[in-house]
C-alpha positions in Angstrom: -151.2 122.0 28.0 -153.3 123.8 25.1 -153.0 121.6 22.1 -150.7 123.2 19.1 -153.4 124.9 16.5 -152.8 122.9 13.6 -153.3 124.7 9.6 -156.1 122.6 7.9 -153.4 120.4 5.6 -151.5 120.1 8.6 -154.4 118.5 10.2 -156.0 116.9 7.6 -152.4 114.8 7.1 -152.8 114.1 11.0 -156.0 112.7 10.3 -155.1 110.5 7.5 -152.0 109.4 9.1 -153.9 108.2 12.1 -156.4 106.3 9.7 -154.0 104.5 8.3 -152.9 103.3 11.4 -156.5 102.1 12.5 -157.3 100.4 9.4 -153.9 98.7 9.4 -154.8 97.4 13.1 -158.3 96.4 12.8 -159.8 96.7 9.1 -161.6 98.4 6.8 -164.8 97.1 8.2 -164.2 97.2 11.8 -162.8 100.9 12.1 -164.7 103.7 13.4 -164.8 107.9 13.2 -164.7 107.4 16.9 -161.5 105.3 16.6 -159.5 107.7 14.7 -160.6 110.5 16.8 -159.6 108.7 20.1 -156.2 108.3 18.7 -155.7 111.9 18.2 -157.3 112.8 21.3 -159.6 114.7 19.8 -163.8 114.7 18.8 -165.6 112.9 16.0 -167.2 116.2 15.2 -163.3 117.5 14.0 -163.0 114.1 12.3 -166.3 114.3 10.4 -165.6 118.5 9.6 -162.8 117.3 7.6 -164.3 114.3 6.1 -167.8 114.0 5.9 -168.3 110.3 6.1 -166.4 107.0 7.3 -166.1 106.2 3.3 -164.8 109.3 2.5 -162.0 109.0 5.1 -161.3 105.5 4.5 -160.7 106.2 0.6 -158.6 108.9 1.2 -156.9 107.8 3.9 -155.7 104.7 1.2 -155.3 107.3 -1.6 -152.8 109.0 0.8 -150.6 105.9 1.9 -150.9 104.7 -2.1 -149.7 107.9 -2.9 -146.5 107.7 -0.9 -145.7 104.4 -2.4 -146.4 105.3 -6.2 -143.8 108.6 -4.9 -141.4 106.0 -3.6 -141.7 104.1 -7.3 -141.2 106.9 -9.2 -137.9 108.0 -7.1 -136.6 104.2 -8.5 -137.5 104.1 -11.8 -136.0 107.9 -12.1 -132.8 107.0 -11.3 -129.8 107.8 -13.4 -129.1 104.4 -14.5 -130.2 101.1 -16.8 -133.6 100.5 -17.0 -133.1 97.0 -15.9 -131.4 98.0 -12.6 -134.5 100.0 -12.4 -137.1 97.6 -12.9 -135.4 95.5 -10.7 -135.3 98.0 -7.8 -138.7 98.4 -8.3 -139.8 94.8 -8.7 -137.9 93.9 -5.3 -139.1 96.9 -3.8 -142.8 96.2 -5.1 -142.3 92.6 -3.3 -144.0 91.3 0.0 -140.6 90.7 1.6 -141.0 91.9 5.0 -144.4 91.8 7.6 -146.6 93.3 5.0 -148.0 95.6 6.9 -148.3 98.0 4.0 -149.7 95.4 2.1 -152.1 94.3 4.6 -153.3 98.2 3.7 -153.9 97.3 0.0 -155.9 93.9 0.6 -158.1 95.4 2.6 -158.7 98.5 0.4 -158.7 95.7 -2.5 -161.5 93.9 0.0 -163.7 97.0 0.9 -163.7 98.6 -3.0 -165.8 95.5 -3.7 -168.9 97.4 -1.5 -167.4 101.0 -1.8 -167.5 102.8 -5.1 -165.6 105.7 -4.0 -162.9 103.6 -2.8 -163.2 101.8 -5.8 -162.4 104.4 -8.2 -159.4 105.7 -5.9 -157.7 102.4 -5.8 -158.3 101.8 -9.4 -156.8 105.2 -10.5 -154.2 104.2 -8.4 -153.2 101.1 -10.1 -153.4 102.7 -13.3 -150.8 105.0 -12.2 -148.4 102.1 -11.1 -149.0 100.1 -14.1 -148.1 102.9 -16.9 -144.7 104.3 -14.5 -144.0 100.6 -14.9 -144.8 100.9 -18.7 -143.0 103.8 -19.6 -139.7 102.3 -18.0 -140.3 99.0 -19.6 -140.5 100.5 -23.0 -137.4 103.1 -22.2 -135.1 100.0 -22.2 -136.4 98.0 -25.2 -136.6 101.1 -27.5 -132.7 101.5 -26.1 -132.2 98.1 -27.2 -131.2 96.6 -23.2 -134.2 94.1 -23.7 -136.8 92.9 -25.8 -140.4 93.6 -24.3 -142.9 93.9 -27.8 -146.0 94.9 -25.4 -144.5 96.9 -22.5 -147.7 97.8 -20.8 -148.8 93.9 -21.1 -145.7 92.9 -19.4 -146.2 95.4 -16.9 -149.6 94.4 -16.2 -148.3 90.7 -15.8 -145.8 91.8 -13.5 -148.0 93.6 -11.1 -150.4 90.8 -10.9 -147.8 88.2 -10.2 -146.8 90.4 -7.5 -150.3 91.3 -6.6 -151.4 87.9 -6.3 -148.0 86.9 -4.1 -148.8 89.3 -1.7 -152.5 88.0 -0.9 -151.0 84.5 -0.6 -148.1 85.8 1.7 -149.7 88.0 3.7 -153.3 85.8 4.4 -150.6 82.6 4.9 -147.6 84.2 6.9 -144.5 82.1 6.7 -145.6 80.1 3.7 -142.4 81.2 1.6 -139.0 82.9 2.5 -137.8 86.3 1.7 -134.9 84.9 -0.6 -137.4 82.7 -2.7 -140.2 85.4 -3.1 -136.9 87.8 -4.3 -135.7 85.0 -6.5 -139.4 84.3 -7.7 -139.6 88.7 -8.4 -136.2 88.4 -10.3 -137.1 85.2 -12.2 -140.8 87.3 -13.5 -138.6 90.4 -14.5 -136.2 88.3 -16.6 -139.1 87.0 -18.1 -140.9 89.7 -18.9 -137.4 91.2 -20.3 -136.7 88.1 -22.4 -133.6 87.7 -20.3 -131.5 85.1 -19.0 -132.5 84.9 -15.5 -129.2 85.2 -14.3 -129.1 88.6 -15.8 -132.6 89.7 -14.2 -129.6 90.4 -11.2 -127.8 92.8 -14.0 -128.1 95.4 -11.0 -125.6 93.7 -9.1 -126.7 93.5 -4.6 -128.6 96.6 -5.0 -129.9 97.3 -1.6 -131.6 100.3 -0.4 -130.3 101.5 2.7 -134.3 102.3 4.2 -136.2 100.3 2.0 -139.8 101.9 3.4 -142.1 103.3 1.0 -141.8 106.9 0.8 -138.8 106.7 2.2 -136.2 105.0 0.7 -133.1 107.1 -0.2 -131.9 109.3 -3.1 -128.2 109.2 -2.3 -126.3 107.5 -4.9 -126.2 103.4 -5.3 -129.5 101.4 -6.6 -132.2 100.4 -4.0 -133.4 97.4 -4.0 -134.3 94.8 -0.8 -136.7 97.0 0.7 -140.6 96.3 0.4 -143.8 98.8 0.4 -144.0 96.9 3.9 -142.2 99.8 5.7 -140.8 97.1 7.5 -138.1 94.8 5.3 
């Protein structure tokens, strides 16, 4: 059966979709054009039409997954609701709770930028971008008086490196520490980033989302909150 002729976004998301996959299962530095192509059934000549270069598919492929998270984040932190429930969605959301597989995604784009200037300046953007959605939140609730935060985009940046740094640990050492003490350990950093009680880093009540993947937790109602940027808590 003739294959269904695909628009070229349709099949430039195709491509990047299947990208993803292969540098989730066997690295930045082991994937191939040929590898991508194989998994589409189709020839590295289409592959290399659309992107001219292994780099150039690698980094975009990254920007694309990255993007669906820092879509995911902004869905949180636009919520009707406190800015602590929020950041706490966020924070638990941001957390290496689950397999990791999306974070297995960000190490090795963290890994590979070291080598790859292109990728480099993608993933760098790109934590820019998560840092100041953080920031703007952050200094939401302390001008509304829910917390005080005197350097919102300092506490932000301390925030995503605690998390940052958690995720290498959890992810190169599966196992090493449960899901209920890396939430407890993501609370604990909010509250004191907040200059709360920690008790009151839970002001959100069991906020759970019901999907919990990233890009695809839900908008329907009550705050998210358990779910990781694994795609798999």
């Amino acid at each position: 059966m003739a294959r269904v002729r695909l628009s070229v976004a349709e099949r430039r998301e195709e491509l990047l979709r299947a990208a993803v996959e292969q540098i989730e299962a066997r690295g930045v530095a082991a994937v191939r054009i040929s590898d991508v192509a194989s998994a589409l059934g189709v020839s590295n000549a289409l592959v290399l039409y659309h992107f001219s270069s292994k780099e150039q598919l690698v980094a975009a492929a990254f920007a694309h997954a990255a993007e669906a998270d820092l879509a995911h984040l902004r869905r949180l932190l636009g919520r009707r609701s406190t800015a602590v429930r929020r950041l706490r969605a966020a924070v638990r959301w941001y957390a290496p709770t689950g397999q990791a597989k999306g974070w297995r995604l960000w190490i090795e784009g963290w890994a590979a930028s070291l080598r790859d200037p292109e990728l480099r300046r993608v993933a760098a953007s790109l934590d820019q971008e998560w840092k100041a959605a953080l920031t703007r939140v952050i200094a939401e609730g302390a001008a509304a008086g829910e917390f005080r935060c005197p350097d919102p985009a300092a506490a932000a940046w301390r925030l995503t490196a605690f998390l940052d740094g958690l995720a290498v640990q959890t992810t190169a050492y599966a196992g090493s520490l449960s899901r209920p003490a890396m939430l407890r350990w993501a609370d604990a950093a909010l509250a004191r980033e907040l200059n709360l009680p920690e008790e009151d880093g839970d002001a959100g009540g069991d906020d759970r989302d019901s999907g919990g993947d990233p890009g695809g937790g839900t908008d329907q109602g009550g705050e998210p909150g358990d779910g990781d940027r694994s795609g798999e808590g």
